[in-house]
mmCIF file of the N, C-alpha and C atoms, coordinates in Angstrom:
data_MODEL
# 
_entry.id   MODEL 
# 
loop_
_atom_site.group_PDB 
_atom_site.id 
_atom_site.type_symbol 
_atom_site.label_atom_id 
_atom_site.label_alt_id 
_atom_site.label_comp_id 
_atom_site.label_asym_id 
_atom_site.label_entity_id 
_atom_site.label_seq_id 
_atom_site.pdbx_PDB_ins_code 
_atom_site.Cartn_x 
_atom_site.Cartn_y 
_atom_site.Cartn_z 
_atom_site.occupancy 
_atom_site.B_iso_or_equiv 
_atom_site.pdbx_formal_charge 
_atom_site.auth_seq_id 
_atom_site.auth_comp_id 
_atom_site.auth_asym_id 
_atom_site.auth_atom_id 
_atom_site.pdbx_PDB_model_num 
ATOM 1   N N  . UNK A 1 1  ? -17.254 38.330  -16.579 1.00 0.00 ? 1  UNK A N  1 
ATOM 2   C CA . UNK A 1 1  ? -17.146 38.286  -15.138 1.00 0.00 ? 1  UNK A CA 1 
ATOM 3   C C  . UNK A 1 1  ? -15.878 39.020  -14.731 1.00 0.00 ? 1  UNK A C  1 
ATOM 4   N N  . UNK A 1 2  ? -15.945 40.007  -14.343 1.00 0.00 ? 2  UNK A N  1 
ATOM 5   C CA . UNK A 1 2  ? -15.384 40.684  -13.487 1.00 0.00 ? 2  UNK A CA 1 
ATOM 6   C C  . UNK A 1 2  ? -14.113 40.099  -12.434 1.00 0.00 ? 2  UNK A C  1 
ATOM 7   N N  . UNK A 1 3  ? -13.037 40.928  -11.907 1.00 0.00 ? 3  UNK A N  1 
ATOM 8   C CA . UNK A 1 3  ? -12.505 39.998  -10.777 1.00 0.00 ? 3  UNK A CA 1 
ATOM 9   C C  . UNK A 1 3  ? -12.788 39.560  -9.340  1.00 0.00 ? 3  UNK A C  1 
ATOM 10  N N  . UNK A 1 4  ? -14.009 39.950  -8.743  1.00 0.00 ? 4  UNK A N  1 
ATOM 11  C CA . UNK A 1 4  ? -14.731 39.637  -8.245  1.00 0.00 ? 4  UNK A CA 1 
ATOM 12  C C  . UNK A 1 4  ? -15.259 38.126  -8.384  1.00 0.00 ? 4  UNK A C  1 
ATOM 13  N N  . UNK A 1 5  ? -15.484 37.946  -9.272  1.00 0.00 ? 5  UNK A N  1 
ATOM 14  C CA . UNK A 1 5  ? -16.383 36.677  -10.331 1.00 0.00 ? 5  UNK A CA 1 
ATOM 15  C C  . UNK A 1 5  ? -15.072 35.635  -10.135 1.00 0.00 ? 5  UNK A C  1 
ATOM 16  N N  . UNK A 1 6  ? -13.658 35.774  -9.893  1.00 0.00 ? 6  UNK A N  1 
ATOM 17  C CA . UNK A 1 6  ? -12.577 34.543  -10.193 1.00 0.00 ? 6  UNK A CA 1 
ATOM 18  C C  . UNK A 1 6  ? -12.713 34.443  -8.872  1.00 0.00 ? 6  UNK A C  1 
ATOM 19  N N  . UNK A 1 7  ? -13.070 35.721  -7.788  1.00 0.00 ? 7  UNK A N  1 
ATOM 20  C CA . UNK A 1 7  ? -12.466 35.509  -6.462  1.00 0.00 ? 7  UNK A CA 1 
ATOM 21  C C  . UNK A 1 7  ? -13.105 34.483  -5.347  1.00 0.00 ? 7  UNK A C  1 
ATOM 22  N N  . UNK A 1 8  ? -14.659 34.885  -5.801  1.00 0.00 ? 8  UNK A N  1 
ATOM 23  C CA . UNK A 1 8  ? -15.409 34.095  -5.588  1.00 0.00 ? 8  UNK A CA 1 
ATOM 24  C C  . UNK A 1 8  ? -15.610 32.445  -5.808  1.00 0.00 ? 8  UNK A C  1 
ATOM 25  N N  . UNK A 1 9  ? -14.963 32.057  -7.167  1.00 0.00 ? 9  UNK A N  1 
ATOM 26  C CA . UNK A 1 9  ? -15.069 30.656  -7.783  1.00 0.00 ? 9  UNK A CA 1 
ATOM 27  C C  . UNK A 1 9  ? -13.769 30.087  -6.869  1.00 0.00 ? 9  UNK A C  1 
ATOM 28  N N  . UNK A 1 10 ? -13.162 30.908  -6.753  1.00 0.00 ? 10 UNK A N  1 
ATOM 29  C CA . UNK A 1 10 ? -12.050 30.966  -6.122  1.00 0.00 ? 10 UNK A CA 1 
ATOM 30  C C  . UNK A 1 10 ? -12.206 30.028  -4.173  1.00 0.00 ? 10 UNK A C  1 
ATOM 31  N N  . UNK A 1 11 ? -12.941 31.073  -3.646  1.00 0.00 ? 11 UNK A N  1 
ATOM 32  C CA . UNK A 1 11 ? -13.890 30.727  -2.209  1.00 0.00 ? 11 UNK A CA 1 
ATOM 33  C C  . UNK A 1 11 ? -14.583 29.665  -2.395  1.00 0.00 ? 11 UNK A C  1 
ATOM 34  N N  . UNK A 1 12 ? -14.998 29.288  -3.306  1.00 0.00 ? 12 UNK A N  1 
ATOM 35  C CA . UNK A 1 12 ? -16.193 28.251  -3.563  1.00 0.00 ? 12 UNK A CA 1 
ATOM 36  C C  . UNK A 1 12 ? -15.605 26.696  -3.809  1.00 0.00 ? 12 UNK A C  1 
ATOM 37  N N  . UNK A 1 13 ? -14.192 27.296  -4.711  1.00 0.00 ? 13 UNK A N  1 
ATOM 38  C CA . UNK A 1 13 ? -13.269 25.777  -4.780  1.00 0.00 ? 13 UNK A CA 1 
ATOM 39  C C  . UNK A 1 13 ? -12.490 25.414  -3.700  1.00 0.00 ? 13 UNK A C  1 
ATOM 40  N N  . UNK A 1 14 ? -12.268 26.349  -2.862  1.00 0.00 ? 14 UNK A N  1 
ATOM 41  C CA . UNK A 1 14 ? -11.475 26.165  -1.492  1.00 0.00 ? 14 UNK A CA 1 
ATOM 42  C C  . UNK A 1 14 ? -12.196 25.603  -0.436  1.00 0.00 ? 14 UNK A C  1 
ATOM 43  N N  . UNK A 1 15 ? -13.309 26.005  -0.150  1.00 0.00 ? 15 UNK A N  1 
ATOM 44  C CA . UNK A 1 15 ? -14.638 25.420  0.259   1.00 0.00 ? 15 UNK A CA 1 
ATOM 45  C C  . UNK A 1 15 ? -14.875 24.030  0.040   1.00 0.00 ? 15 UNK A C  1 
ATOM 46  N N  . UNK A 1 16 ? -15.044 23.659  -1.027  1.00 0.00 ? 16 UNK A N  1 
ATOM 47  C CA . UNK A 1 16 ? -15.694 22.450  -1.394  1.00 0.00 ? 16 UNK A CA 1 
ATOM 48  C C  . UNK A 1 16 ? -14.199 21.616  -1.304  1.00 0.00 ? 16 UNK A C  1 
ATOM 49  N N  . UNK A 1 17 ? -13.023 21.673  -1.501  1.00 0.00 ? 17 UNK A N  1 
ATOM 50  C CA . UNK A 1 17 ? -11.559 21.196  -1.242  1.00 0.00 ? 17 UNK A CA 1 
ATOM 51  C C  . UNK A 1 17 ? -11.904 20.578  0.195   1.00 0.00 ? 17 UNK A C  1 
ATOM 52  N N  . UNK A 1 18 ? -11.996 21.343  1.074   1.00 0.00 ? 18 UNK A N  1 
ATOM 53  C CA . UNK A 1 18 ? -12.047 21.296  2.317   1.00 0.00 ? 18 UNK A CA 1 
ATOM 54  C C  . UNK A 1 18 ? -13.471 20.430  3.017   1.00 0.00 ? 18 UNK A C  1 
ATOM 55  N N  . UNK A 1 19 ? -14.485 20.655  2.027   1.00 0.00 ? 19 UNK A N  1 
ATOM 56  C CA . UNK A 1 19 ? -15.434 19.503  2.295   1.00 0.00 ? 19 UNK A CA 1 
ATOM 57  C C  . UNK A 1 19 ? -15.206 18.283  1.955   1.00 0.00 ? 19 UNK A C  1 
ATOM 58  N N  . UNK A 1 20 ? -14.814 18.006  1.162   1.00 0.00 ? 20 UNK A N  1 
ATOM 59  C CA . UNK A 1 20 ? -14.306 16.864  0.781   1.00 0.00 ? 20 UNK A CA 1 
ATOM 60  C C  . UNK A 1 20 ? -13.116 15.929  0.951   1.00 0.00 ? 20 UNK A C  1 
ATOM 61  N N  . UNK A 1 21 ? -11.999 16.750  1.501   1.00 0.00 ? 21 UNK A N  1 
ATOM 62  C CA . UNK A 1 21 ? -10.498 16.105  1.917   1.00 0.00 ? 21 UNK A CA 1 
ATOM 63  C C  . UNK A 1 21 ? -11.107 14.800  2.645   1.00 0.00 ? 21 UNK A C  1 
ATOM 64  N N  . UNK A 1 22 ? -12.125 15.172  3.917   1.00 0.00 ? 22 UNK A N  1 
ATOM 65  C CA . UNK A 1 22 ? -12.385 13.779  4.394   1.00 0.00 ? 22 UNK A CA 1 
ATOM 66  C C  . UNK A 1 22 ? -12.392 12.376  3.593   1.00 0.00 ? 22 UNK A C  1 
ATOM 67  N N  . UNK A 1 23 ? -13.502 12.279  2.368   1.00 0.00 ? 23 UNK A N  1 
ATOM 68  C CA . UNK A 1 23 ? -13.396 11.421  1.504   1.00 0.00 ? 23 UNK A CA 1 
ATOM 69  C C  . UNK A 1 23 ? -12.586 11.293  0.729   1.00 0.00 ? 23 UNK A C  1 
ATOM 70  N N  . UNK A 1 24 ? -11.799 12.479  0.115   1.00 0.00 ? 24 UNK A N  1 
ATOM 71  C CA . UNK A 1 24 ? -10.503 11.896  -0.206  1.00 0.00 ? 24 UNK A CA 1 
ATOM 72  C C  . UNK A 1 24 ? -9.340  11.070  0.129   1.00 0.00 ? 24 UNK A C  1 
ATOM 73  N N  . UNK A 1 25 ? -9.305  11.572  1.596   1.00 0.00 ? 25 UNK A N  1 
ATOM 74  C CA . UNK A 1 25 ? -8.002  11.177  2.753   1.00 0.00 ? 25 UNK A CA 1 
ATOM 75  C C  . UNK A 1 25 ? -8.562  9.434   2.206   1.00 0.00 ? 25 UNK A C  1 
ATOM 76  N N  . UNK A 1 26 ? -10.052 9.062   2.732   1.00 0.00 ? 26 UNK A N  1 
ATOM 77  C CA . UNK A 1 26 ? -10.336 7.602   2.921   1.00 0.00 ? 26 UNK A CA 1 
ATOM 78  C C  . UNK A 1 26 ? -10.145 7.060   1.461   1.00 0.00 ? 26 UNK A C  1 
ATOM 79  N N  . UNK A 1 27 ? -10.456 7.633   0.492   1.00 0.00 ? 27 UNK A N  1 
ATOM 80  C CA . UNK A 1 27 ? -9.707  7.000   -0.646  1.00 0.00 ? 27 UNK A CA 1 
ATOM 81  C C  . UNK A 1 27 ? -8.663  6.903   -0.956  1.00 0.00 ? 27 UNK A C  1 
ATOM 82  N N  . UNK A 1 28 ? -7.617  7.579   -0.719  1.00 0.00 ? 28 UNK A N  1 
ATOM 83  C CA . UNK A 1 28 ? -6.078  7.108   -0.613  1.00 0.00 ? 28 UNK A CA 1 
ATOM 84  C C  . UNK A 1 28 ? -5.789  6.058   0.816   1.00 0.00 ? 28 UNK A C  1 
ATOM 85  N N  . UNK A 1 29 ? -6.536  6.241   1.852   1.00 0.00 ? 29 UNK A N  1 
ATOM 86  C CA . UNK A 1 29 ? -6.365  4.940   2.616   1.00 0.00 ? 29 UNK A CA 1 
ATOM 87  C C  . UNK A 1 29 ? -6.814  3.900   1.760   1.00 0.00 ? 29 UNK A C  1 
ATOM 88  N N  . UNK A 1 30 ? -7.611  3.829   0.961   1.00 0.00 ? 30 UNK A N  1 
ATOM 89  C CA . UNK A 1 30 ? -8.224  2.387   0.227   1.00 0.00 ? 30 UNK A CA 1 
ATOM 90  C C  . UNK A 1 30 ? -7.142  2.342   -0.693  1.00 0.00 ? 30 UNK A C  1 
ATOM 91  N N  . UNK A 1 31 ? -6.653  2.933   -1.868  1.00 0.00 ? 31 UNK A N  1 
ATOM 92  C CA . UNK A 1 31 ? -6.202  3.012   -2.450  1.00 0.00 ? 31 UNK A CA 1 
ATOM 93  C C  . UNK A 1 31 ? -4.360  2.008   -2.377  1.00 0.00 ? 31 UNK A C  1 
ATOM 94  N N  . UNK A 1 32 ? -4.386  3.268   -0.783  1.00 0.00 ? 32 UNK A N  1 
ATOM 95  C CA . UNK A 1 32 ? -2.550  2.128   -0.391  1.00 0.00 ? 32 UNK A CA 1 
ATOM 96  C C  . UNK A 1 32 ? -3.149  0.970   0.098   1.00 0.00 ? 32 UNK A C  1 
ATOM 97  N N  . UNK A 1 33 ? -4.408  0.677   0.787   1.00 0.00 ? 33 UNK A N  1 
ATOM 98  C CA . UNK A 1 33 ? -4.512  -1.081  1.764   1.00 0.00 ? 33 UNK A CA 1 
ATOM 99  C C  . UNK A 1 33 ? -4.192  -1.925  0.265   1.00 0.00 ? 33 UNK A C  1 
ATOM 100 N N  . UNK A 1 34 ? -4.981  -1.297  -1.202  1.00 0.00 ? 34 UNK A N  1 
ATOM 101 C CA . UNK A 1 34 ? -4.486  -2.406  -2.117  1.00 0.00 ? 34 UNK A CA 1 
ATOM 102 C C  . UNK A 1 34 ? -3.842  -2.284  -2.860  1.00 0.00 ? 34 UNK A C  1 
ATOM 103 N N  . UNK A 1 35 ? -2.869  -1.323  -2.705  1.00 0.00 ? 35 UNK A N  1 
ATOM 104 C CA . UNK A 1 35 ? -1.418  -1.647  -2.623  1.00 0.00 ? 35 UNK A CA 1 
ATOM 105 C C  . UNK A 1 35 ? -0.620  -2.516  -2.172  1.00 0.00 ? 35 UNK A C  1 
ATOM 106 N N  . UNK A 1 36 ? -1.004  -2.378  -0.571  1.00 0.00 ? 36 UNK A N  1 
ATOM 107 C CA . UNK A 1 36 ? -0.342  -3.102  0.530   1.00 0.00 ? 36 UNK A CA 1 
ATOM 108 C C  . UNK A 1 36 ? -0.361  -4.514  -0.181  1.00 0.00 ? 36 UNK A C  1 
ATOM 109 N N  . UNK A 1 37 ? -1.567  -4.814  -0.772  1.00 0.00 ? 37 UNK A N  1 
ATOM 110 C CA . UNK A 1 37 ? -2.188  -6.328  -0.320  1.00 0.00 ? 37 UNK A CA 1 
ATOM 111 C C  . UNK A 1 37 ? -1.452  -6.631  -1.668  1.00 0.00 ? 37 UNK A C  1 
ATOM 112 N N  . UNK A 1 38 ? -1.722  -5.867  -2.730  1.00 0.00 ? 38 UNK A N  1 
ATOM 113 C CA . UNK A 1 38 ? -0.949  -6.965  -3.904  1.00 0.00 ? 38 UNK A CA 1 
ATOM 114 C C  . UNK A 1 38 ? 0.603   -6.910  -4.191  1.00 0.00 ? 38 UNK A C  1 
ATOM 115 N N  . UNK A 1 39 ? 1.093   -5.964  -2.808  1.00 0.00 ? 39 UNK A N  1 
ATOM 116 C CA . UNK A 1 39 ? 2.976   -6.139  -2.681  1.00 0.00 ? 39 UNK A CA 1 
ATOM 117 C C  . UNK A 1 39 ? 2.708   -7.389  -1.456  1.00 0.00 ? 39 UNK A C  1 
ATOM 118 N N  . UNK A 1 40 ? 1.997   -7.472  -0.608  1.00 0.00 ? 40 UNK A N  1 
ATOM 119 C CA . UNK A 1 40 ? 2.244   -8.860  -0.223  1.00 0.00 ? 40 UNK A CA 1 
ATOM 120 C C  . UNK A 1 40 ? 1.346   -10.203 -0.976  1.00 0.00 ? 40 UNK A C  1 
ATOM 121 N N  . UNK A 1 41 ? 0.696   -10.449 -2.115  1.00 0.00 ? 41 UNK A N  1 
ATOM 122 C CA . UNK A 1 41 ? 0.648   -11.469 -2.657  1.00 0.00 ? 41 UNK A CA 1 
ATOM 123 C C  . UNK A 1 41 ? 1.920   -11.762 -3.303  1.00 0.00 ? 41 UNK A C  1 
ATOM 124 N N  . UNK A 1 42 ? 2.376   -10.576 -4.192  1.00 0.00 ? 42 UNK A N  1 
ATOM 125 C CA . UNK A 1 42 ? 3.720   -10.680 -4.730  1.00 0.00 ? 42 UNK A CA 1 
ATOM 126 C C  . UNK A 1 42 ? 4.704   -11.109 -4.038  1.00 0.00 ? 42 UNK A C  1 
ATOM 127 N N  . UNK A 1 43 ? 5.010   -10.580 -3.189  1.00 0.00 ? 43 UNK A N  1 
ATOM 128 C CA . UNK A 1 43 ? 5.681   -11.069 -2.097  1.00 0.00 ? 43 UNK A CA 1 
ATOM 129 C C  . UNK A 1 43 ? 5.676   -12.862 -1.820  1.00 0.00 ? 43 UNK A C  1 
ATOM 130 N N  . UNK A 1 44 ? 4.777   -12.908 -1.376  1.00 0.00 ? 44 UNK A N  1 
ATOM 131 C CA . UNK A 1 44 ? 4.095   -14.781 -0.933  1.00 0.00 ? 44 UNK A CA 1 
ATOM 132 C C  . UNK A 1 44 ? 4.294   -15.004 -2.137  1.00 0.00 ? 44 UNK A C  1 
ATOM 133 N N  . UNK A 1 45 ? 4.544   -14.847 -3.294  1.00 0.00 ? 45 UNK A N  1 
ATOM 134 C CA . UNK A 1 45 ? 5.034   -15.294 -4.825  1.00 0.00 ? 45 UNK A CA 1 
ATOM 135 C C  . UNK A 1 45 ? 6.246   -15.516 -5.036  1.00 0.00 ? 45 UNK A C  1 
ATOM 136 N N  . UNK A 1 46 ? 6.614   -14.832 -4.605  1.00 0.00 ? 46 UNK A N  1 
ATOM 137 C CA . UNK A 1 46 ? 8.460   -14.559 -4.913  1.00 0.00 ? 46 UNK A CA 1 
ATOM 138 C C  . UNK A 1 46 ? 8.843   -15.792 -3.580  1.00 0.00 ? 46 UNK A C  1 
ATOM 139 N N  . UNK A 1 47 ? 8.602   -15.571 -2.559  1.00 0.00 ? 47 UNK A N  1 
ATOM 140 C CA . UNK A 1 47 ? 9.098   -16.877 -1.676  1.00 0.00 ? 47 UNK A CA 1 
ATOM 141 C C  . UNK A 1 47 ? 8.800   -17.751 -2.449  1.00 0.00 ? 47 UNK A C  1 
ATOM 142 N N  . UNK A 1 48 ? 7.475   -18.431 -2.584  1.00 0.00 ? 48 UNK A N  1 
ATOM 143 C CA . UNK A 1 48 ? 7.305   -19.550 -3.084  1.00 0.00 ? 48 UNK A CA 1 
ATOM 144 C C  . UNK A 1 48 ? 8.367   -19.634 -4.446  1.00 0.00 ? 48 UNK A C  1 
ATOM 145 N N  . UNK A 1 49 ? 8.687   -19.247 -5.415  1.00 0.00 ? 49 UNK A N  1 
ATOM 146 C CA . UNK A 1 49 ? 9.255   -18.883 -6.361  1.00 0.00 ? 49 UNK A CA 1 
ATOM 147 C C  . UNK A 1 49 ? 10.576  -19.222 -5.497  1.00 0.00 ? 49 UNK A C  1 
ATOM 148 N N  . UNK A 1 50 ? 11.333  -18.632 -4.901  1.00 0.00 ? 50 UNK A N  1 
ATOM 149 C CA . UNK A 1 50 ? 12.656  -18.944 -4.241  1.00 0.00 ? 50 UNK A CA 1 
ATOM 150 C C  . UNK A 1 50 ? 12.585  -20.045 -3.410  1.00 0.00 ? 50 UNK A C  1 
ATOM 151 N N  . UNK A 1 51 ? 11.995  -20.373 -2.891  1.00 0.00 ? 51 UNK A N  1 
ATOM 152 C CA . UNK A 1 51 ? 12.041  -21.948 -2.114  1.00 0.00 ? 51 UNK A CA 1 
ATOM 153 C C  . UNK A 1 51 ? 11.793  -22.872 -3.144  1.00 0.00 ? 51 UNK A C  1 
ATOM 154 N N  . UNK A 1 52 ? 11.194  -22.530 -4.158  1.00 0.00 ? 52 UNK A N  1 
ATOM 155 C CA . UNK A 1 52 ? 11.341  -23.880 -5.462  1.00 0.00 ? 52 UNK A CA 1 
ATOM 156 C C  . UNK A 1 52 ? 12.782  -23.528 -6.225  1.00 0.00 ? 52 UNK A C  1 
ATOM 157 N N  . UNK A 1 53 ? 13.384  -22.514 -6.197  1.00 0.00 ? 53 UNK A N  1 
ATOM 158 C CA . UNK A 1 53 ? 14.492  -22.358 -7.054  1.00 0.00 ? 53 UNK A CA 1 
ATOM 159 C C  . UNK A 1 53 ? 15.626  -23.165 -5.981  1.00 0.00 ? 53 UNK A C  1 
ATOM 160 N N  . UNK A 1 54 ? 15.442  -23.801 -4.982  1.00 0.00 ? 54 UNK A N  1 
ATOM 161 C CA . UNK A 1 54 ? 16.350  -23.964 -3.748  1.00 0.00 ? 54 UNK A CA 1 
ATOM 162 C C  . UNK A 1 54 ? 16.828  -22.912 -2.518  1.00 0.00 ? 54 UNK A C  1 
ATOM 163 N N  . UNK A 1 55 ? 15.888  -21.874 -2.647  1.00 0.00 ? 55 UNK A N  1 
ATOM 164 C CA . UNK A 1 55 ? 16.938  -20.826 -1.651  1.00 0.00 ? 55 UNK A CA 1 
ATOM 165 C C  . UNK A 1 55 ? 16.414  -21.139 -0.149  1.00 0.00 ? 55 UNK A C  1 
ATOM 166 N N  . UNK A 1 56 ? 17.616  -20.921 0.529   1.00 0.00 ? 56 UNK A N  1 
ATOM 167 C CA . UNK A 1 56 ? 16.932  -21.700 2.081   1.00 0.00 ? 56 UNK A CA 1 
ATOM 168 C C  . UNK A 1 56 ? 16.654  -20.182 2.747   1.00 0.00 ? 56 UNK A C  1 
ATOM 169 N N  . UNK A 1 57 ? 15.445  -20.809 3.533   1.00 0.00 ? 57 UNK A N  1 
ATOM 170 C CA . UNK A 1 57 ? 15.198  -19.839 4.940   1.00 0.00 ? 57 UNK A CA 1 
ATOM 171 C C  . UNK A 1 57 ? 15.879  -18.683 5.392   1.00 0.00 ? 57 UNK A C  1 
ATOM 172 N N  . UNK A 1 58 ? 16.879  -18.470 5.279   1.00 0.00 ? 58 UNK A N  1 
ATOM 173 C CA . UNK A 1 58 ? 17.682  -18.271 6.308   1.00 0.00 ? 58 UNK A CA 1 
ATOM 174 C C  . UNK A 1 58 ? 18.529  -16.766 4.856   1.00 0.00 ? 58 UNK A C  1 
ATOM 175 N N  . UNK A 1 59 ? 17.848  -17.397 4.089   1.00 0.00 ? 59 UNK A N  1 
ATOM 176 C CA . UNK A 1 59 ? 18.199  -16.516 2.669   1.00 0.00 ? 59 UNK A CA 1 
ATOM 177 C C  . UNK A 1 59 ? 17.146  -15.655 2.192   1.00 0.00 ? 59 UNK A C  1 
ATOM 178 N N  . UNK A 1 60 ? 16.106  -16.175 2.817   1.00 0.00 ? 60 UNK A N  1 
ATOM 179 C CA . UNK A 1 60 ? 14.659  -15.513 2.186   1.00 0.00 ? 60 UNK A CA 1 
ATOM 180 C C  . UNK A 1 60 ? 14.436  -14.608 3.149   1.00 0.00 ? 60 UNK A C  1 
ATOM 181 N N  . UNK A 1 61 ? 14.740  -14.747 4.469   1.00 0.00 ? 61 UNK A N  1 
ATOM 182 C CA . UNK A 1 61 ? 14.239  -14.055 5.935   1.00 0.00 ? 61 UNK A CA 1 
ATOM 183 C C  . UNK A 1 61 ? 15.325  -12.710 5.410   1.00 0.00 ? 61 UNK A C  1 
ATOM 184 N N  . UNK A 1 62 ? 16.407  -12.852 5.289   1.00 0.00 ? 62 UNK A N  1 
ATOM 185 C CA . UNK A 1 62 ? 17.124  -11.594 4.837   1.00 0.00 ? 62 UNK A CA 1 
ATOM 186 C C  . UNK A 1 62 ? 16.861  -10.946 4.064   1.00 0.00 ? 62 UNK A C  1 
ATOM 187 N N  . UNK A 1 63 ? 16.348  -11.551 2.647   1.00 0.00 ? 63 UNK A N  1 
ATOM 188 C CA . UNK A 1 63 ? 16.014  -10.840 1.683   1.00 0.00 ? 63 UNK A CA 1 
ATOM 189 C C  . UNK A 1 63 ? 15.199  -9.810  1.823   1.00 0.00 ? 63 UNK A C  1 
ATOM 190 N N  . UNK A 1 64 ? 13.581  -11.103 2.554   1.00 0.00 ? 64 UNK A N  1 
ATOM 191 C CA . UNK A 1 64 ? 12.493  -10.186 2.705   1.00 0.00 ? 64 UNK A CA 1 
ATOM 192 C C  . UNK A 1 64 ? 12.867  -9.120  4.413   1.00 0.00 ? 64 UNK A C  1 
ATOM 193 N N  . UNK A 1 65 ? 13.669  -9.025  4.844   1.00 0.00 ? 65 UNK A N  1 
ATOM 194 C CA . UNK A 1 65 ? 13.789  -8.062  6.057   1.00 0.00 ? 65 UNK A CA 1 
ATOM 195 C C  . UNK A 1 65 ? 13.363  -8.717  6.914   1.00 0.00 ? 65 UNK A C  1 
ATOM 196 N N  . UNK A 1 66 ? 13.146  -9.746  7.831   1.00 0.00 ? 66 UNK A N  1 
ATOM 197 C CA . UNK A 1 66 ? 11.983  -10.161 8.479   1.00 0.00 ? 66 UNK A CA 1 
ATOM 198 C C  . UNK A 1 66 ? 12.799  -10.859 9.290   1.00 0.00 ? 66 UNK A C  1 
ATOM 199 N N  . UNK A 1 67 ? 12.081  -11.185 10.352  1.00 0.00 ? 67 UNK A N  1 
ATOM 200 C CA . UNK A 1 67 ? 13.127  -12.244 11.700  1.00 0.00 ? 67 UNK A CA 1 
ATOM 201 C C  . UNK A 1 67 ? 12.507  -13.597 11.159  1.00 0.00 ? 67 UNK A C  1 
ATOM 202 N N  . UNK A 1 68 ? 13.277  -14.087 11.377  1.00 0.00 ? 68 UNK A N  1 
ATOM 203 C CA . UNK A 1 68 ? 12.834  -15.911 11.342  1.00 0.00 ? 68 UNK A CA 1 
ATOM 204 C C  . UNK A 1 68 ? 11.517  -16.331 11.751  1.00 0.00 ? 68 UNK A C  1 
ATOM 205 N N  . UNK A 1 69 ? 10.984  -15.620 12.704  1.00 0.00 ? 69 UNK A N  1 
ATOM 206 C CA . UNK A 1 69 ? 9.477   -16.023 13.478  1.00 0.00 ? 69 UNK A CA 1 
ATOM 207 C C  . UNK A 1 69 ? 8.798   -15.746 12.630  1.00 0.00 ? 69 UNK A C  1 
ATOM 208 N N  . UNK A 1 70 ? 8.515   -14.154 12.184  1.00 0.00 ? 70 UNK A N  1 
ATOM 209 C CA . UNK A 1 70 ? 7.826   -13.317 11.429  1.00 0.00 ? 70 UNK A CA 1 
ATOM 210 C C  . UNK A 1 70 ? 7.259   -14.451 10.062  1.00 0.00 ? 70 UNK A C  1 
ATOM 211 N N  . UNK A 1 71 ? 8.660   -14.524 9.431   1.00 0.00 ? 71 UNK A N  1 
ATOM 212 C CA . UNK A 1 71 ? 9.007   -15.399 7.979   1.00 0.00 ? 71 UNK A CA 1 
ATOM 213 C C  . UNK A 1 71 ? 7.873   -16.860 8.185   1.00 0.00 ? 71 UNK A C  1 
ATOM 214 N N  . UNK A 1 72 ? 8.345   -17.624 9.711   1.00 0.00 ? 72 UNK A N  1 
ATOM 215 C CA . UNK A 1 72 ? 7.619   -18.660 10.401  1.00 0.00 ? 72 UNK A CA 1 
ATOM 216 C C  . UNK A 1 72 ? 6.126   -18.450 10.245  1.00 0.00 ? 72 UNK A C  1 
ATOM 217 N N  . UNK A 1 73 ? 5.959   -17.018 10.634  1.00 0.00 ? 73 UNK A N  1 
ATOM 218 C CA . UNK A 1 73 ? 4.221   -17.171 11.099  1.00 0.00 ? 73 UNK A CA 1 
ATOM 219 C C  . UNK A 1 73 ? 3.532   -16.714 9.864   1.00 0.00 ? 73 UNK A C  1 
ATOM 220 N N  . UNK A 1 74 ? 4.366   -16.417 9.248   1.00 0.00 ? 74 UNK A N  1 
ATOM 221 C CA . UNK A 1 74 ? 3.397   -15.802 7.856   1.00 0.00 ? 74 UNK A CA 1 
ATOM 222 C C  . UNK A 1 74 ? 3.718   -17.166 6.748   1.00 0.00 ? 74 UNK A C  1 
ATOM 223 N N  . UNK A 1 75 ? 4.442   -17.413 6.336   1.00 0.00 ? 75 UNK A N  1 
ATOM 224 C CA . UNK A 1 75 ? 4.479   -19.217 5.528   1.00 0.00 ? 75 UNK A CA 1 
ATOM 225 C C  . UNK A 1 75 ? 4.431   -20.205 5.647   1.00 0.00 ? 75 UNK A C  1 
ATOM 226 N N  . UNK A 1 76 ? 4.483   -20.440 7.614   1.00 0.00 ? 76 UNK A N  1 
ATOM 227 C CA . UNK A 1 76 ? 4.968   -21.823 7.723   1.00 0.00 ? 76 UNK A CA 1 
ATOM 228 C C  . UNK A 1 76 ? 3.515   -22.988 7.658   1.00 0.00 ? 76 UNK A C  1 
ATOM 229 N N  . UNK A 1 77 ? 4.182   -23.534 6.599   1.00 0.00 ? 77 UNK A N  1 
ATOM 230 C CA . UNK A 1 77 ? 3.219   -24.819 5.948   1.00 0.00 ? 77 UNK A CA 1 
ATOM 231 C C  . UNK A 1 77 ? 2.651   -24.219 4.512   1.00 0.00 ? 77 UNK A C  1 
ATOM 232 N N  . UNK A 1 78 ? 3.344   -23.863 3.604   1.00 0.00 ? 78 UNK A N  1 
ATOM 233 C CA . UNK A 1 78 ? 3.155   -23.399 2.680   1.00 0.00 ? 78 UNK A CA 1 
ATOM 234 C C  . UNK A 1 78 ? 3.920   -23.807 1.582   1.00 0.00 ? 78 UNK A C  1 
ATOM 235 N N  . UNK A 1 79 ? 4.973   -24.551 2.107   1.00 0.00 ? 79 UNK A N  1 
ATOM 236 C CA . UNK A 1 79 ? 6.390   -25.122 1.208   1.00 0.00 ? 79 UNK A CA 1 
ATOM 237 C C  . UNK A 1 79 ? 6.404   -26.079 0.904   1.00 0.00 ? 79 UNK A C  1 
# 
């Protein structure tokens, strides 16, 4: 095959790249949501884990970045 013959395979992989990014894009959206989800089980682990080691509220809300409410509405009744 000739260079003609690469230029073409060439058009044909750029092509089909471009047909497909759509379903790609949505598989790296799937890909980070379970991400997301098993850095926040870990997460809800490690609190629980630090509120049994003794660490108070007010230690965990800093750690994890979060305002007191936030910390509130996502654990409270979990301790």
């Amino acid at each position: 095959m000739g260079r003609s013959g690469g230029a073409d395979e060439n058009q044909v992989m750029t092509e089909w790249r471009c047909h497909i990014a759509g379903w790609q894009s949505l598989e790296d959206v799937e890909a980070a949501a379970a991400r997301q989800a098993a850095a926040a089980r870990a997460l809800d682990q490690a609190v629980q884990v630090a509120l049994a080691a003794g660490a108070s509220w007010a230690d965990i809300v800093r750690a994890a970045g979060m305002t007191g409410r936030s910390a509130t509405e996502r654990w409270s009744g979990r301790d």
